[in-house]
C-alpha positions in Angstrom: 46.0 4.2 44.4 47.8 1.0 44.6 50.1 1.1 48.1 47.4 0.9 51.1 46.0 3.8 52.6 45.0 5.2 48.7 42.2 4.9 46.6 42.8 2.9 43.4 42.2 5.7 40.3 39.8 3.9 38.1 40.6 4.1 34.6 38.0 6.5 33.0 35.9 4.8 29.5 38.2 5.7 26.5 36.9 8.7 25.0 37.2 9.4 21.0 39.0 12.6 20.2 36.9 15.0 18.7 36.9 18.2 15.8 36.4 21.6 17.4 32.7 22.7 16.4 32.4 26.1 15.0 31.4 28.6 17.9 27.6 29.5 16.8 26.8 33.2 16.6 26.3 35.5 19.4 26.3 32.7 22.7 23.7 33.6 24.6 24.1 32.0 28.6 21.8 31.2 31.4 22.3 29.7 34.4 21.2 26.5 35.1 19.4 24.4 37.9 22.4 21.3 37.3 20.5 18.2 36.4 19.0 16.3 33.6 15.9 18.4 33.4 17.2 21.6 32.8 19.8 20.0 30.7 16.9 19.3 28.2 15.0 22.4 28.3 18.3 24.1 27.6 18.7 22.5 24.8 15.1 22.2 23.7 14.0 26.0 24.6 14.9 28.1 21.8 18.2 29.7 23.5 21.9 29.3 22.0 24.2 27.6 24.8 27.8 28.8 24.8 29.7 26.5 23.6 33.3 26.0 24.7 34.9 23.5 21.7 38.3 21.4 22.7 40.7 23.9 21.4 39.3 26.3 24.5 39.3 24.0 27.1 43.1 23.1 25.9 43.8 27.3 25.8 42.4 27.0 29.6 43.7 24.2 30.2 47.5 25.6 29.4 46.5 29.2 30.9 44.5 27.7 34.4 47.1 25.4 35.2 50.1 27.4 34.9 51.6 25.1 31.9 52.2 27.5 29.5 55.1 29.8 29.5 53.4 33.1 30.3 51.2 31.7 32.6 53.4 29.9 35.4 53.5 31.0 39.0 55.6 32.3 41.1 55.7 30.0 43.9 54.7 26.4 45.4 51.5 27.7 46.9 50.2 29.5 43.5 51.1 25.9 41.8 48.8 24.2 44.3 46.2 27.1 44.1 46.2 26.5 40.1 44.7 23.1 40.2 43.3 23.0 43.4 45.4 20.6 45.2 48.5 18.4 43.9 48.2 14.8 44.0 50.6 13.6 46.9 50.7 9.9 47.0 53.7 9.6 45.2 56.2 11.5 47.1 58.4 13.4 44.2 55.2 14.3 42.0 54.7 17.4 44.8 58.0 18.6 44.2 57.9 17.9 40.2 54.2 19.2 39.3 55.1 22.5 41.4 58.3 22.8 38.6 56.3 22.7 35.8 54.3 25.4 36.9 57.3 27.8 38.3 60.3 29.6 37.2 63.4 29.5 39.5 61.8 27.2 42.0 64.3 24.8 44.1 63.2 21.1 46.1 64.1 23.0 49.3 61.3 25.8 48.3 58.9 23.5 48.1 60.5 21.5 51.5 60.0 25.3 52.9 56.0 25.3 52.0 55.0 22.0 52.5 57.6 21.9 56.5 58.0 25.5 57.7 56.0 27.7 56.6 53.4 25.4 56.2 51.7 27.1 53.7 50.8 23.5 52.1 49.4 21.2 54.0 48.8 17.5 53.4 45.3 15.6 53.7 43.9 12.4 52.7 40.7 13.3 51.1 39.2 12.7 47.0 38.8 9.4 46.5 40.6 8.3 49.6 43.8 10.1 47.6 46.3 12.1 49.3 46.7 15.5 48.2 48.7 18.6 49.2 46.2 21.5 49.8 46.8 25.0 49.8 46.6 26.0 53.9 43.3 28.1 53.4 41.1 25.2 51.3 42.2 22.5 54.2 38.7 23.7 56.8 36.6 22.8 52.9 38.6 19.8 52.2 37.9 18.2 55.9 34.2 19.0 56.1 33.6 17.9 52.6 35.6 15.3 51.0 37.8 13.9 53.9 35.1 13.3 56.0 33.3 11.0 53.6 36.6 9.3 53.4 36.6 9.1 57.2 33.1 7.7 57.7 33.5 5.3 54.9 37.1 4.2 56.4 35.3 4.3 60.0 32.7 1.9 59.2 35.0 -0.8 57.2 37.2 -0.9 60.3 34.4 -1.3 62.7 32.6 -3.9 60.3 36.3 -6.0 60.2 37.2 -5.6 63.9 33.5 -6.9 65.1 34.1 -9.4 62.4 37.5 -10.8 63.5 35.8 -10.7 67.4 38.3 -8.1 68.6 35.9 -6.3 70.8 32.7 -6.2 71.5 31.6 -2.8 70.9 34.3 -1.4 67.9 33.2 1.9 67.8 33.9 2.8 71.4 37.3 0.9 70.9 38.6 3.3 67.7 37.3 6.4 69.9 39.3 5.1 73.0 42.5 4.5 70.2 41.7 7.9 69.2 42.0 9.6 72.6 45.2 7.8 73.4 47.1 8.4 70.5 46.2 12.1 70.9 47.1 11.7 74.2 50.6 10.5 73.2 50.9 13.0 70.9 50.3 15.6 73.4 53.0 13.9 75.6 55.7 13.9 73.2 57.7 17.2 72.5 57.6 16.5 68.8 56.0 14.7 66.3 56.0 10.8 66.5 55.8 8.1 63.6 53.6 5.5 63.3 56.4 2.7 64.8 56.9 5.4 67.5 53.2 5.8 68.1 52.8 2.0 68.0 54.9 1.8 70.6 53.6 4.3 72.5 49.5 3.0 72.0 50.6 -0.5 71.7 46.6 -1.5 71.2 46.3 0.3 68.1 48.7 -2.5 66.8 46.2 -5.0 67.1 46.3 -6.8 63.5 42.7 -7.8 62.1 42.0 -9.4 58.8 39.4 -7.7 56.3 37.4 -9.4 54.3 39.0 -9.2 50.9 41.9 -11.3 53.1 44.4 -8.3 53.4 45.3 -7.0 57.2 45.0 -4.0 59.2 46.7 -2.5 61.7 48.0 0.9 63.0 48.8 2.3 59.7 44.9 2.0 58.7 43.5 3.8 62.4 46.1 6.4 61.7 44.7 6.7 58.2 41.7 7.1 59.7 42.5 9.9 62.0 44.1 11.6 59.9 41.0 12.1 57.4 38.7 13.1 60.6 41.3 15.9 61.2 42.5 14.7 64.1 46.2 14.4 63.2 48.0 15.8 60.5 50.8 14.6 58.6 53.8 17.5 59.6 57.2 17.3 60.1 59.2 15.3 57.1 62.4 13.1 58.1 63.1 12.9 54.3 63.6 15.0 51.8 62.9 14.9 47.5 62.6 12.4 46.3 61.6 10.6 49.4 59.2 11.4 52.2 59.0 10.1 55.5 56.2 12.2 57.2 55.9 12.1 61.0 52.3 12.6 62.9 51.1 15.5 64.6 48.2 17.4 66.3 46.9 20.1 64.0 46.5 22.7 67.0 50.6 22.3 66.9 51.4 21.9 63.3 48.9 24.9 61.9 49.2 27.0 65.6 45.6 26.7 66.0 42.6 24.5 65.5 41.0 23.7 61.7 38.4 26.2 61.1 35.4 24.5 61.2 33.1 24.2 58.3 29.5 22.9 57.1 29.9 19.8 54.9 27.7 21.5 51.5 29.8 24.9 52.2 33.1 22.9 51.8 32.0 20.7 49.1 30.5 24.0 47.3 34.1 25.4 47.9 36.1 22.7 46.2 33.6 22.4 43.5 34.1 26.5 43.1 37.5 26.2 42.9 37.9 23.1 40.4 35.1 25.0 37.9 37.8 27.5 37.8 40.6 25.6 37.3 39.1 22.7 35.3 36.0 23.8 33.7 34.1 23.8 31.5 33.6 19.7 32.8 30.9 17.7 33.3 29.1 16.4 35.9 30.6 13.1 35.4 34.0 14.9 36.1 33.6 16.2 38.9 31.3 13.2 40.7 34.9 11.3 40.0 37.2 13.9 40.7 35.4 14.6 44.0 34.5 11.0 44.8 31.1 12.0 45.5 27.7 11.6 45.0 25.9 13.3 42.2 23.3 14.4 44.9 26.1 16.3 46.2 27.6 17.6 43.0 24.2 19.0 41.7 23.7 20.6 45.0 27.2 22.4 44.9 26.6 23.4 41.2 23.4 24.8 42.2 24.9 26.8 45.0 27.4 28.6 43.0 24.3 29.4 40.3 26.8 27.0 37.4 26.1 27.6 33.7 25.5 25.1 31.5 27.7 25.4 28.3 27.8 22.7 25.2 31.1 20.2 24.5 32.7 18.9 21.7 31.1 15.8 22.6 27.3 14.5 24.0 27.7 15.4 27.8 27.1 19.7 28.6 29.7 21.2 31.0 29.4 23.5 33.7 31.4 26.9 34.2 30.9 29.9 37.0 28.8 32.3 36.0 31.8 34.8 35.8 33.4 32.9 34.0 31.5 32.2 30.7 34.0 34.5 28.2 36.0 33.5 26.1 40.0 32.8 26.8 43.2 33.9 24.8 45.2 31.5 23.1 47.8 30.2 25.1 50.5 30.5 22.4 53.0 27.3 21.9 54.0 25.0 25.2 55.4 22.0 26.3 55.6 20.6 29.5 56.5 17.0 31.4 54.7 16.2 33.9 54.6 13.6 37.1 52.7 10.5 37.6 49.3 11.4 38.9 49.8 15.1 37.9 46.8 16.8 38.8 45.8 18.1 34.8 46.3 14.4 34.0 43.9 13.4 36.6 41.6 16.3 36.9 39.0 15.3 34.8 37.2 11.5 34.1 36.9 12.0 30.3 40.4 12.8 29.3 39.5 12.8 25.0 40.3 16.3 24.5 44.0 16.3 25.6 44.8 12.6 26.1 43.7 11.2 22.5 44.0 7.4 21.9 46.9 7.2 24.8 44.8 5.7 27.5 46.4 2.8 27.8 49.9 3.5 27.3 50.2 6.1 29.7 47.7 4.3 32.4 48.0 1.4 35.0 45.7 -1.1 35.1 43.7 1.0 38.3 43.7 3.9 36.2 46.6 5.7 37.4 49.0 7.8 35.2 52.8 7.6 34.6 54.4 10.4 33.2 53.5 12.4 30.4 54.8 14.8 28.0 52.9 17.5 26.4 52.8 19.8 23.4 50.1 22.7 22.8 47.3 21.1 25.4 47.6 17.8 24.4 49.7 13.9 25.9 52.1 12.9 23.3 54.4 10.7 25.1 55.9 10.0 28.6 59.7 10.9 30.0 61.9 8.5 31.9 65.5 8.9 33.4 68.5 7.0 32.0 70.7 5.5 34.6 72.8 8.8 35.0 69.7 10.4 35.6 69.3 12.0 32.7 65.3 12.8 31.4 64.5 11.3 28.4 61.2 11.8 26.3 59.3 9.4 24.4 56.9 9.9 21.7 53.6 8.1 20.8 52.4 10.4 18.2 54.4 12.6 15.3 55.0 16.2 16.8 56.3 19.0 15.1 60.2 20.0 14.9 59.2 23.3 17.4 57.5 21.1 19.5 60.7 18.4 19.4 63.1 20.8 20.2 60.8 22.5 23.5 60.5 18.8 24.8 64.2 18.2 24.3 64.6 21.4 26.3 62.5 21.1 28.8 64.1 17.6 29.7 67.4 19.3 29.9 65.9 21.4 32.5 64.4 18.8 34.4 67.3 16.8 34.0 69.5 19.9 35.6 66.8 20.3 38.3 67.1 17.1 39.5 70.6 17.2 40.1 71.4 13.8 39.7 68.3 12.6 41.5 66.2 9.5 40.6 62.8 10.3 41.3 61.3 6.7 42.0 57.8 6.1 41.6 55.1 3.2 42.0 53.4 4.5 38.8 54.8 2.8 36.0 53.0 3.3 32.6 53.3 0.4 30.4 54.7 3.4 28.4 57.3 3.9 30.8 58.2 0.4 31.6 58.8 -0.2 27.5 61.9 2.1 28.2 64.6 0.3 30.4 66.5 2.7 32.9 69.5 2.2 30.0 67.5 3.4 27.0 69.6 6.2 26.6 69.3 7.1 23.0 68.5 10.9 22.0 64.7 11.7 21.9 63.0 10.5 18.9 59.7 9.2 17.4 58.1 5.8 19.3 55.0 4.7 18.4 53.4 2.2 21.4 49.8 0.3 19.9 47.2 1.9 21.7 46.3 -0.3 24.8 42.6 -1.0 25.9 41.5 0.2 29.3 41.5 -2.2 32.1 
């Protein structure tokens, strides 16, 4: 992501929509060593691959995630559980993606999760992205993707601070800032900030110049420790739309240690747990969703004995082996949606519900505005008017049903909101074509299709 501290998203290659095959006759399923090998002899050996065509991954798409009417959750937790983890980089998208999935849900439920009960926790981890993980996936999400973050993060800093001549042996210096600040931490009766814990470490302030030019200082070892586990971001001193997270141990925060966890059983969790929210998807999904190698993908997919099914499209997906039936229609939805929702950013080829939108609804790193959606599918964006009202904006015809449930839907945003701007650092070139004083009713607006940076 853009702001320092998270990864940039990069924008995924433009995928072509595509028809919905017809389903062949009785689907016959195996599963499959992942890889390119048995790819082929699947294909090549005389037995029918399943074959999951756009309209089903849409219906799962709408069911999975808790989008479509009969489907949402009851509570912050279940929304987190539905896709994993939500993207929390941008402060308000916690708050907002966990309303589009819930009836009857407040910002001070989600304040209650996220600061009391503690039921969500937050963790620097995919792609150097921070998320908000449900409490039980955080001992998978530290042994697995955070801690590739960590050693990656560990070895730039060391590489920059023996660089810039800051000490002679960097490694020992970033364990000794690590003792201290825990040692602080320990000290103080309640969490501390990073200008607080400055203050308190005044070493880790020491600013050192990386080699792209940009600087680091105690934001980045903080970053750091906070992807090894050994803080955690707890107590908040702000409150929707804003966030000002203070530091913490994790022994305090979570009343107890991290269980600990081997790196390929974490990884083989997460990758569990995003077949069943996101699948079918393809290996090139999830080596970009998880920020990891494809070594370590195969390796998970093996573990959890993934099928291979066919896509509307060249690539083959990957589903659990319970998982292989058929799913109902989701009947008619709409839904708005934050910037970097987690459906929005759950897969790397994006064809089958994001059409010709890429860029209109994407920054140049690849990271998504709002959206709007109708029946499993982007068709727009929504911005707030200077009163704070939600407006929606078309780039593609919809029906009048599906008009009228965007128009409502706004209205309920807009009322959930209660006057609130929710600011964001995600600006779609979509979203910036509307000026905070666009406040014409919802109607029809075509954008030219942008190419991808």
């Amino acid at each position: 992501m853009s702001p320092r501290g998270c990864s940039a998203e990069q924008p995924p290659a433009a995928v072509a929509p595509s028809r919905d095959r017809a389903t062949a006759a009785p689907h016959q399923v195996r599963p499959g060593t992942p890889g390119r090998t048995d790819s082929i002899r699947s294909r090549t050996g005389g037995e029918t691959m399943r074959h999951v065509p756009d309209s089903e991954r849409r219906a799962r798409l709408a069911i999975r995630h808790a989008l479509a009417p009969a489907h949402r959750v009851r509570g912050p937790e279940d929304a987190a559980r539905a896709v994993v983890a939500l993207h929390a980089t941008d402060a308000p998208s916690v708050h907002l993606a966990v309303w589009a999935r819930t009836r009857d849900i407040t910002p001070g439920d989600v304040d209650r999760a996220l600061y009391e009960d503690r039921t969500l926790v937050k963790q620097l981890a995919m792609r150097r992205t921070l998320f908000t993980f449900p409490r039980d996936l955080l001992p998978a999400a530290l042994s697995s993707a955070a801690a590739r973050v960590a050693t990656a993060e560990r070895a730039r800093l060391i590489r920059d601070f023996e660089r810039a001549g800051a000490a002679a042996d960097a490694a020992a210096w970033l364990e000794q800032a690590r003792e201290d600040v825990e040692a602080a931490l320990v000290r103080s009766p309640s969490a501390l900030s990073t200008a607080q814990l400055r203050k308190a470490v005044a070493h880790i302030d020491t600013v050192v110049p990386g080699r792209s030019g940009e600087q680091w200082s105690a934001p980045q070892i903080l970053t750091l420790l906070g992807a090894q586990g050994s803080l955690v971001r707890g107590p908040c001193t702000g409150r929707f739309p804003t966030a000002r997270p203070l530091w913490t141990l994790p022994s305090r925060w979570l009343g107890g240690p991290v269980a600990a966890m081997e790196s390929a059983e974490g990884y083989r969790e997460i990758v569990r747990r995003w077949l069943h929210a996101f699948g079918p998807g393809t290996e090139d999904d999830l080596v970009w969703w998880l920020g990891a190698t494809r070594a370590t993908v195969r390796t998970a997919l093996a573990g959890l004995g993934a099928v291979e099914v066919s896509l509307d499209g060249p690539a083959s997906g990957w589903l659990l082996p319970d998982d292989l039936g058929p799913v109902p229609d989701a009947g008619p939805w709409t839904a708005l949606l934050p910037p970097l929702d987690p459906t929005v950013m759950g897969w790397k080829h994006r064809g089958f519900y994001l059409g010709p939108h890429q860029g209109a609804l994407f920054d140049t790193r690849g990271n998504a505005g709002t959206t709007a959606w109708a029946n499993g599918r982007i068709v727009g964006c929504w911005v707030q008017d200077a009163d704070a009202t939600v407006r929606v904006r078309l780039l593609e015809p919809v029906s009048d049903e599906e008009r009228t449930s965007l128009e409502t839907r706004a209205a309920l945003l807009t009322t959930w909101l209660a006057g609130a701007r929710s600011p964001t650092g995600y600006r779609s070139p979509a979203m910036r074509a509307h000026a905070p004083d666009d406040s014409h009713v919802l109607r029809e607006h075509v954008l030219p299709e942008g190419n991808p940076q």
